[in-house]
C-alpha positions, 0 to 999 in steps of 0.5 A: 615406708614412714608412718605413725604420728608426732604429737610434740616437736622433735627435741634436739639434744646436743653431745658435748663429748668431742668439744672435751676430745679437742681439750684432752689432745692438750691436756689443758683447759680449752675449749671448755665443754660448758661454754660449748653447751652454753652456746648450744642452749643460746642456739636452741638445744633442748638438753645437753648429752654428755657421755662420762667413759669409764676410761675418761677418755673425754668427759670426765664427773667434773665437766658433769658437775659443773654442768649439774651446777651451770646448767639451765636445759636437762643433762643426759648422761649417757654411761654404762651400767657399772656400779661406778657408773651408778653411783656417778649418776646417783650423785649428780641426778641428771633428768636422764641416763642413757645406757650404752655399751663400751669396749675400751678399744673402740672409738666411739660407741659401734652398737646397741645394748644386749638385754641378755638375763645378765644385763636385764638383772643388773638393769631392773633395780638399777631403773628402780633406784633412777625412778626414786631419785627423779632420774628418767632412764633411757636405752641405746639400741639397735633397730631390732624389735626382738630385742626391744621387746625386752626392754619391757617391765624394766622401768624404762621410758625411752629407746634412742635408736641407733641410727649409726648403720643408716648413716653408713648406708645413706646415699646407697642402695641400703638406705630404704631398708635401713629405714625400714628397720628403724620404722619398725623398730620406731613402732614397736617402742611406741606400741610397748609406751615408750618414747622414741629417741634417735641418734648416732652418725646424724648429720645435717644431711642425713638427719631429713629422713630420721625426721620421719620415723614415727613417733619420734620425741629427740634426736641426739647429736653430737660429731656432726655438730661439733665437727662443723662448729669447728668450721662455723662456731658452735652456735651456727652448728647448732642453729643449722639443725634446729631449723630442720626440726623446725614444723615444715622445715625443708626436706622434712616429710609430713 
């Protein structure tokens, strides 16, 4: 069941990562990820997410820089926690990290972040160092309360819920409780004063119902945008998501 309350817009943040994934299967310089964030600014993004692989498989420290450079919305460079990946981010000073897990043989990110003692040792002075850079430093999580609850006392502001497994359960009698578990979770992010973010799997048609997670702030999106840009230009893919963050948008519940 939803609940909780919003007290600004939900801010859309807008994945570049596969417009450089087209550019990579020729290995040359087009489509240019820059101009693709151009355009989602122009379609009214709220920042730009852009997800720098250890295997460089498609955004690479020069799509980031030039970004850094160009750039007039706040960058959110999703990244594991690596001294490389450190040092990157300490460089460029995006206005915010997102942490994620990677396996080099996955395509794309398959779940959230284990705080464990080993992670939360490496994770406390590295959100020390962002915080007196001006870096905001968020976590990719699953819905999982008990899990959260680790994050807190760590110098993080922001969970981004995975909302991959409610977008595999969308349509089918695993919808609710999927929902459920990120309400709960949605709460208890809220409850340790941190900020409420969402993303993974969102499309235009699944994305109503996330509308409704308390407390929620942003949502990042990235496939789904630029799947359909392929089909409709990025500037439309964009725009059909915007208006549904939009106050009294369709679909949305209040």
């Amino acid at each position: 069941m939803m609940g909780g309350g919003r007290a600004l817009p939900v801010r859309l943040g807008v994945n570049i990562d596969h417009v450089a994934t087209l550019r990579q299967a020729r290995g040359e310089f087009d489509p240019d990820p820059l101009f693709a964030a151009q355009l989602a600014r122009l379609a009214g993004a709220d920042q730009i997410v852009l997800h720098v692989r250890e295997d460089r498989r498609h955004a690479n420290e020069t799509d980031l820089r030039r970004l850094r450079e160009t750039s007039s919305l706040p960058v959110n460079l999703e990244m594991a926690l690596s001294p490389e990946m450190e040092l990157l981010a300490l460089s460029h000073r995006p206005e915010r990290v997102t942490l994620v897990p990677e396996k080099r043989q996955e395509r794309t990110t398959e779940g959230g972040l284990v705080l464990d003692e080993a992670f939360l040792s490496r994770l406390r002075p590295f959100a020390a160092r962002c915080r007196e850079s001006g870096i905001r430093v968020s976590l990719f999580m699953d819905p999982d309360p008990g899990m959260i609850a680790r994050a807190g006392g760590t110098g993080v502001d922001q969970v981004e819920l995975h909302t991959g497994p409610y977008a595999r359960a969308f349509g089918g009698e695993d919808e609710e409780k999927a929902l459920d578990e990120l309400v709960r979770a949605a709460e208890a992010i809220h409850a340790m004063g941190m900020a409420v973010a969402a993303g993974h799997g969102l499309t235009l048609f699944n994305l109503p119902a996330i509308l409704g997670l308390p407390w929620l702030s942003e949502v990042n999106i990235g496939h789904s945008i630029v799947g359909r840009a392929v089909l409709l230009g990025m500037r439309e893919a964009v725009g059909e998501i915007r208006t549904l963050l939009l106050p009294n948008a369709p679909g949305q519940r209040p």
